[in-house]
C-alpha positions as CSV (number, residue, x, y, z in Angstrom):
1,X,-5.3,-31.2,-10.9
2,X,-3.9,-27.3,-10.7
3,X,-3.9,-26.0,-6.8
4,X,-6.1,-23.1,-6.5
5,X,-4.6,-20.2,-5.4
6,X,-5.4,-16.6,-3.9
7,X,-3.4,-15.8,-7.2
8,X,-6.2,-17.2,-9.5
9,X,-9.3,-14.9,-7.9
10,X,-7.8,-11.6,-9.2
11,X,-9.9,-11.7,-12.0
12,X,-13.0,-12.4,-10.3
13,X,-12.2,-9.4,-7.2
14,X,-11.6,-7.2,-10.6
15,X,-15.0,-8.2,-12.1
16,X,-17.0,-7.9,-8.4
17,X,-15.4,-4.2,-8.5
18,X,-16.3,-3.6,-11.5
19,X,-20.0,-4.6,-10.7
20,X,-20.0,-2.4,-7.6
21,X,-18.4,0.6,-9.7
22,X,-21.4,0.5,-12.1
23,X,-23.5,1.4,-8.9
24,X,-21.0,3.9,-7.0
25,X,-18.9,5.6,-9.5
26,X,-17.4,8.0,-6.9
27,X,-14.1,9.8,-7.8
28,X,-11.7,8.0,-9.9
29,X,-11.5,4.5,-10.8
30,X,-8.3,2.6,-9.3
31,X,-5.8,1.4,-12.1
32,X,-4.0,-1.7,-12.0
33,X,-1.1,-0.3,-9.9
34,X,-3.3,0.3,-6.5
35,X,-4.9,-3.1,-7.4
36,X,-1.2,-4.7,-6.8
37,X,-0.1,-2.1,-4.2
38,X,-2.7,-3.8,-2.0
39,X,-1.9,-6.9,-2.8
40,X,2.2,-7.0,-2.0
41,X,1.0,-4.6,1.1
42,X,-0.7,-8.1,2.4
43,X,2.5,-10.3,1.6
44,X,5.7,-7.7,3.4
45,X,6.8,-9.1,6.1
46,X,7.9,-5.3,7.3
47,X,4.1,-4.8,7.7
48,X,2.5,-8.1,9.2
49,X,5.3,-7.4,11.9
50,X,4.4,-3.8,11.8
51,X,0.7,-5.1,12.3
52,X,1.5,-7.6,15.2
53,X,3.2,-4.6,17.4
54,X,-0.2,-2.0,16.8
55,X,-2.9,-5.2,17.1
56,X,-0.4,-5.5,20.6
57,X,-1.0,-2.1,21.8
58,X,-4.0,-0.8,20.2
59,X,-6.1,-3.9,19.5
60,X,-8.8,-6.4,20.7
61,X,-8.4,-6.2,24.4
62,X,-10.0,-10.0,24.6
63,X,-7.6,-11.3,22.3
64,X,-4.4,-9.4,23.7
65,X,-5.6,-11.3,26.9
66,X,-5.4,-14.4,25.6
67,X,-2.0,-13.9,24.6
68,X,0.5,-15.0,27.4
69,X,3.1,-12.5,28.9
70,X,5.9,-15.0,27.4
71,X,4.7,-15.0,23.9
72,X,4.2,-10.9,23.9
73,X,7.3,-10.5,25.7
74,X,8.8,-12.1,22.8
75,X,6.7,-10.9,19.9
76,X,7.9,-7.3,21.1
77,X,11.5,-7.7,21.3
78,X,11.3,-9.1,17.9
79,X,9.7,-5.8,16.3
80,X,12.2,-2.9,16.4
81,X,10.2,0.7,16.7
82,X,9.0,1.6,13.1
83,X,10.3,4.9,11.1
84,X,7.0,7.2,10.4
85,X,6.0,5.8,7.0
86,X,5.8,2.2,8.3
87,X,3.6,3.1,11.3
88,X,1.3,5.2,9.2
89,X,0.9,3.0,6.7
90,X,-0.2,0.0,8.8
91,X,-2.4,3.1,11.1
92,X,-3.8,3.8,8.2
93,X,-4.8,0.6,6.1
94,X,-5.2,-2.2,9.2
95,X,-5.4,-5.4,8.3
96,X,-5.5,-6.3,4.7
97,X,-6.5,-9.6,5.4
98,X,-9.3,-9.2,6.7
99,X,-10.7,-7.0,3.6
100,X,-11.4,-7.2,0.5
101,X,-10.2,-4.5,-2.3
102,X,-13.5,-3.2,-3.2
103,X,-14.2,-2.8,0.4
104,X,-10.9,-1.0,1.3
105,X,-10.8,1.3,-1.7
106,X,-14.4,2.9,-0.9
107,X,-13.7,3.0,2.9
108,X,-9.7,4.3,2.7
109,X,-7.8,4.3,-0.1
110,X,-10.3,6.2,-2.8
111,X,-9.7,9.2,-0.2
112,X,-6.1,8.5,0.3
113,X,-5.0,8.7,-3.1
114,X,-7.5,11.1,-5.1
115,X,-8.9,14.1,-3.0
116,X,-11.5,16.5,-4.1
117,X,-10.5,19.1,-6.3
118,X,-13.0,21.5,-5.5
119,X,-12.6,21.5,-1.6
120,X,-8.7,23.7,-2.0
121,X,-8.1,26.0,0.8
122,X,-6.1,29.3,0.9
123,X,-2.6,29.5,2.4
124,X,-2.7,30.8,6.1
125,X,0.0,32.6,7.7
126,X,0.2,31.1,11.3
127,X,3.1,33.5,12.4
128,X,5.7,36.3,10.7
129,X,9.2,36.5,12.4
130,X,11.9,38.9,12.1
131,X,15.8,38.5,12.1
132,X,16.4,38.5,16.1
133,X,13.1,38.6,17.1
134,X,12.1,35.7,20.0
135,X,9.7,33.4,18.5
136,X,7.8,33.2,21.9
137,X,8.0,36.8,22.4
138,X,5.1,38.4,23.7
139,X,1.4,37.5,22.0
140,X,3.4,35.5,19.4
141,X,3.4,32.0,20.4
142,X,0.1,32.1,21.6
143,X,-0.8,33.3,18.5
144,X,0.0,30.6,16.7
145,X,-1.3,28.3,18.7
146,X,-4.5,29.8,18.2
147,X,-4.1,30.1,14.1
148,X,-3.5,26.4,13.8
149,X,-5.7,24.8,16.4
150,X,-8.3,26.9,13.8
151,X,-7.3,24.9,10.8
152,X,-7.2,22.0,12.9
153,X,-10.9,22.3,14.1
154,X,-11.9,23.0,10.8
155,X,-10.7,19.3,9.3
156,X,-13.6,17.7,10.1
157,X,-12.1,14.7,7.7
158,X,-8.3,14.3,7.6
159,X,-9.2,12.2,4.2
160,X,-11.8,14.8,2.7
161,X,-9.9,17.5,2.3
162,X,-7.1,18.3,0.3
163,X,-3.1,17.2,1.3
164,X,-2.1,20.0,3.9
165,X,1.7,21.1,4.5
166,X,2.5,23.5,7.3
167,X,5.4,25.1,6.9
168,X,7.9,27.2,8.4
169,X,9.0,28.9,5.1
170,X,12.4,31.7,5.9
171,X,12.0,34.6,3.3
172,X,15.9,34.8,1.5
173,X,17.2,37.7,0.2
174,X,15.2,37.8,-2.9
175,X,11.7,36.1,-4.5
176,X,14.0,34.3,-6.7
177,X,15.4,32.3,-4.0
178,X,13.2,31.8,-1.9
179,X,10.8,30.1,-4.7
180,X,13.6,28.1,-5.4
181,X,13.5,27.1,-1.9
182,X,10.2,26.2,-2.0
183,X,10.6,23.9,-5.2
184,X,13.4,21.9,-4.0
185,X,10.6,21.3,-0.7
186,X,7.9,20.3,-3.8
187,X,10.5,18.6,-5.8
188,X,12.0,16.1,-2.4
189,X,8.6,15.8,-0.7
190,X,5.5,16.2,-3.1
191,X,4.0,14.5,-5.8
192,X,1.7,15.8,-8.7
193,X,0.8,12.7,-10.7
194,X,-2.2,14.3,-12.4
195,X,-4.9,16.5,-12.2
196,X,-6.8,16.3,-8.5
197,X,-4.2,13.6,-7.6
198,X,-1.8,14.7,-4.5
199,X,0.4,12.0,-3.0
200,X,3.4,13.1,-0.6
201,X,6.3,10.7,-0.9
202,X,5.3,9.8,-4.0
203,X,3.8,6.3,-4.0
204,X,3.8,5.0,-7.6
205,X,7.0,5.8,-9.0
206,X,7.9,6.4,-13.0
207,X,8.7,3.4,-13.6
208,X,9.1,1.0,-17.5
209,X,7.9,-2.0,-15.0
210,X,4.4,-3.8,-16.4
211,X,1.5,-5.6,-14.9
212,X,2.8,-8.9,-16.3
213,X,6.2,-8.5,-14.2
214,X,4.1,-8.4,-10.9
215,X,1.8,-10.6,-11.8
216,X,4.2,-13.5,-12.4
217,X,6.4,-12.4,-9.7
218,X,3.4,-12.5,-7.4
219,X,1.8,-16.2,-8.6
220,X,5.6,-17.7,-8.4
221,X,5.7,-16.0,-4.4
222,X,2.4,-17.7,-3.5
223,X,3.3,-21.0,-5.0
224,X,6.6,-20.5,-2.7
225,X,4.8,-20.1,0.2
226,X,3.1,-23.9,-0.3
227,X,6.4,-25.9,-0.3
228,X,8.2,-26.9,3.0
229,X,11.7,-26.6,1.5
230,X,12.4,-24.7,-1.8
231,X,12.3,-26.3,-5.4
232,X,12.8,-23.7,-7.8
233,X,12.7,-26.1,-10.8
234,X,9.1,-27.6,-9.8
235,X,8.2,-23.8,-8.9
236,X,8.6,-23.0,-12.3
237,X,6.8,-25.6,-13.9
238,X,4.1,-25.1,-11.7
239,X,4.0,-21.4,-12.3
240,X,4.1,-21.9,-16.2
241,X,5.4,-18.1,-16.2
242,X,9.0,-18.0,-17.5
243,X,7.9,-19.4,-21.3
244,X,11.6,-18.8,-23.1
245,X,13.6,-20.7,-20.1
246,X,10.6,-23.5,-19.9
247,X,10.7,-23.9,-24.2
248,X,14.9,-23.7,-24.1
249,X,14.6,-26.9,-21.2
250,X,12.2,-28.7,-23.5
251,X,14.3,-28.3,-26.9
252,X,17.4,-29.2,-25.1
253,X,19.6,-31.3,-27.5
254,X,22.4,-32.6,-25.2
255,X,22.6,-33.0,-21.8
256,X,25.0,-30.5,-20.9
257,X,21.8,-27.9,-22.9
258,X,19.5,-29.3,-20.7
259,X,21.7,-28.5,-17.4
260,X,22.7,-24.9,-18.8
261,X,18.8,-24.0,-19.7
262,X,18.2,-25.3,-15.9
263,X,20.1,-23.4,-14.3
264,X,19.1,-20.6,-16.2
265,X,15.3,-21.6,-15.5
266,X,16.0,-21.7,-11.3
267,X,17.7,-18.7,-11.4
268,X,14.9,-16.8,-13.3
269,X,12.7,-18.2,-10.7
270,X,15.0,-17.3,-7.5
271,X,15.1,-13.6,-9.1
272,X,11.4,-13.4,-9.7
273,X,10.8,-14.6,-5.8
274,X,13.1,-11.7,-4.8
275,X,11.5,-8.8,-6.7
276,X,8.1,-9.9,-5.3
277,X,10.0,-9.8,-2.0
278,X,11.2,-6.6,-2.6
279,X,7.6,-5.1,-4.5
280,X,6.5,-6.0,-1.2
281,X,8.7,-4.1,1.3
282,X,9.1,-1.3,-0.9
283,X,5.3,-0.9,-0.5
284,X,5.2,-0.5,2.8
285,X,8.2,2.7,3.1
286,X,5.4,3.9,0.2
287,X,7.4,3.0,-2.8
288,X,5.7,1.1,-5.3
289,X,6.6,-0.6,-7.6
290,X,10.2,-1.0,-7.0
291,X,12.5,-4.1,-7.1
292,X,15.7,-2.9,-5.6
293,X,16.4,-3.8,-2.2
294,X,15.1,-2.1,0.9
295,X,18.1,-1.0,3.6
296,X,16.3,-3.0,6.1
297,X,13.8,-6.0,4.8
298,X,12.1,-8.5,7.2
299,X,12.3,-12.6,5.7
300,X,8.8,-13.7,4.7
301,X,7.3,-16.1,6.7
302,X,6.1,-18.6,4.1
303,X,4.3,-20.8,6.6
304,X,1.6,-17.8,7.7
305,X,1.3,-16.7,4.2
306,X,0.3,-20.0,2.9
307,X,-2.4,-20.0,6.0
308,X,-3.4,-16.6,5.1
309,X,-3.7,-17.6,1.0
310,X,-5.5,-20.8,1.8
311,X,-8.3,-19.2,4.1
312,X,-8.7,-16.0,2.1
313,X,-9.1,-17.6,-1.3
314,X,-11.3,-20.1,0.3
315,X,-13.9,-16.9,1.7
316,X,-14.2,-15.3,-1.7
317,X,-17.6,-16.1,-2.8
318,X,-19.1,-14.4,-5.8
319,X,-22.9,-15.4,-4.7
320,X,-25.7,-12.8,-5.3
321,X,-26.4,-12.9,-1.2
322,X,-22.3,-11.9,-0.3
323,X,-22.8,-9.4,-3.6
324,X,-25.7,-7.4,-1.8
325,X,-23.9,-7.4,1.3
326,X,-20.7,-6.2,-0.1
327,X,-23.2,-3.1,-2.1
328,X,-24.8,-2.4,1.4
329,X,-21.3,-2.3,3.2
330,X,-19.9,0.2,0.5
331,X,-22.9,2.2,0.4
332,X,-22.5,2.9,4.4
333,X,-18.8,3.4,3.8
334,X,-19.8,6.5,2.0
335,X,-22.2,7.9,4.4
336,X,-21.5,11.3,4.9
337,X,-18.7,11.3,1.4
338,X,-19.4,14.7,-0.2
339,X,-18.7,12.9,-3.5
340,X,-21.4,10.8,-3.1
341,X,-24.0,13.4,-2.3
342,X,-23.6,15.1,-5.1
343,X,-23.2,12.0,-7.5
344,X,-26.5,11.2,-6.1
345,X,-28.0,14.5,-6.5
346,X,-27.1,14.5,-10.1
């Protein structure tokens, strides 16, 4: 009998979304790339570390408590300060864990990665400096103080508006130059991947990579995570992925064949651990999907994954009861969306 993994309830999440779609069509429908960008978010090591050091800080009080001094002395000198896209990432999503997709697109990510088209403010001038002129000079400073605590106040809802950049922008000698100033800023920093769509750092990068790729990338990862010591040759029987290396084993004529096509086999299975590896902690610096690897990358921890698999596959339950809660947790997720209103205005 086939284990059961996390792997195998893809389908069934996709299908629950889909059901909850038909009753909350608000924005734009998520494609298969932010389906997977959460899913390798909840496998990088970079971010369950990440996670650890915030739920340290900022979490439960009760359960920091319980924690002894030892084991958070420990836990802390084992996570190295975070560069800004890390922290913000794990800020912003939490723990992946301990949501579902459909819940974590209508709560964060629907907001995060499409904002309202028709919600675009004007440019605002906070300040105008001349050559030699000190910035804090008198009534200057304080004015801009004042002009951006204004468009501060006025964000009600960092995620319901659009993507704001404030700027210092130095007039050159000539328009010319100075827009080509401000396109090299675009070009390094912003990313327009379609109409209403505005995602600094672009996350999901041009790319010739397919679904299939991460797919079997990811199922041969989690099947990883299940065996005490490494066997890349059962790995890939197991995951059933890598059909030309399998079929060359099977048609093997001589024995030397059947050691080359081997070899070839656990090699295609080390390299398809790795890219999931890397999918992974590319995510996280907001990357995705890209195989190379990171500058700095954390080793998985194959032991908590295959805990974390094992109880979150086991909690999926399609029932009609966990259905109507998940439709009544959505629905109060949107309290207050603008979208919403007018979706159910119309």
């Amino acid at each position: 009998m086939e284990k059961r993994l996390y792997f195998d309830t893809f389908t069934a999440q996709e299908e629950i979304f889909n059901k909850v779609w038909d009753h909350f069509p608000i924005n734009k429908k998520p494609d298969w790339k932010h389906w997977w960008f959460y899913r390798y978010l909840q496998i990088s090591p970079t971010y369950a570390k990440e996670l650890d050091r915030q739920n340290m800080f900022w979490g439960d009080i009760d359960a920091i408590n319980k924690r002894s001094k030892i084991e958070l002395k420990k836990i802390s000198s084992k996570l190295p300060i975070p560069d800004d896209q890390i922290f913000s990432m794990v800020h912003l999503f939490g723990d992946l864990w301990k949501t579902d997709f459909t819940r974590w697109w209508y709560k964060t990510a629907k907001d995060v990665f499409y904002n309202q088209e028709d919600s675009l403010i004007k440019p605002v001038q906070l300040g105008e400096f001349y050559p030699g002129e000190f910035i804090d000079g008198p009534g200057k400073k304080e004015l801009v103080v004042k002009r951006f605590e204004k468009i501060y106040e006025e964000r009600e809802n960092f995620f319901r508006e659009p993507h704001l950049k404030i700027l210092a922008l130095p007039i050159l000698e000539n328009k010319a130059e100075t827009l080509k100033l401000i396109e090299k800023y675009i070009d390094d920093h912003i990313s327009f991947d379609q109409k209403g769509v505005i995602i600094s750092k672009r996350i999901f990068q041009n790319t010739k990579l397919k679904e299939a790729t991460l797919r079997d990338c990811y199922k041969v990862f989690e099947l990883r995570s299940y065996q005490t010591k490494p066997d890349l040759t059962a790995l890939a029987l197991e995951a059933n992925v890598l059909k030309n290396a399998l079929a060359g084993v099977k048609q093997s004529k001589t024995e030397l064949n059947k050691i080359q096509s081997l070899e070839s086999l656990r090699a295609g299975t080390s390299r398809q651990i790795a890219m999931a590896h890397h999918f992974a902690e590319n995510a996280v610096l907001g990357k995705f999907p890209i195989s190379t690897t990171p500058k700095e990358i954390e080793e998985p921890d194959y032991v908590q994954l295959s805990k974390r698999f094992s109880s979150t596959k086991n909690q999926l339950n399609p029932s009609k009861r966990s259905f109507d809660l998940l439709l009544k947790d959505v629905e109060k997720s949107l309290e207050g969306d603008l979208d919403y209103f007018y979706y159910k205005m119309h």
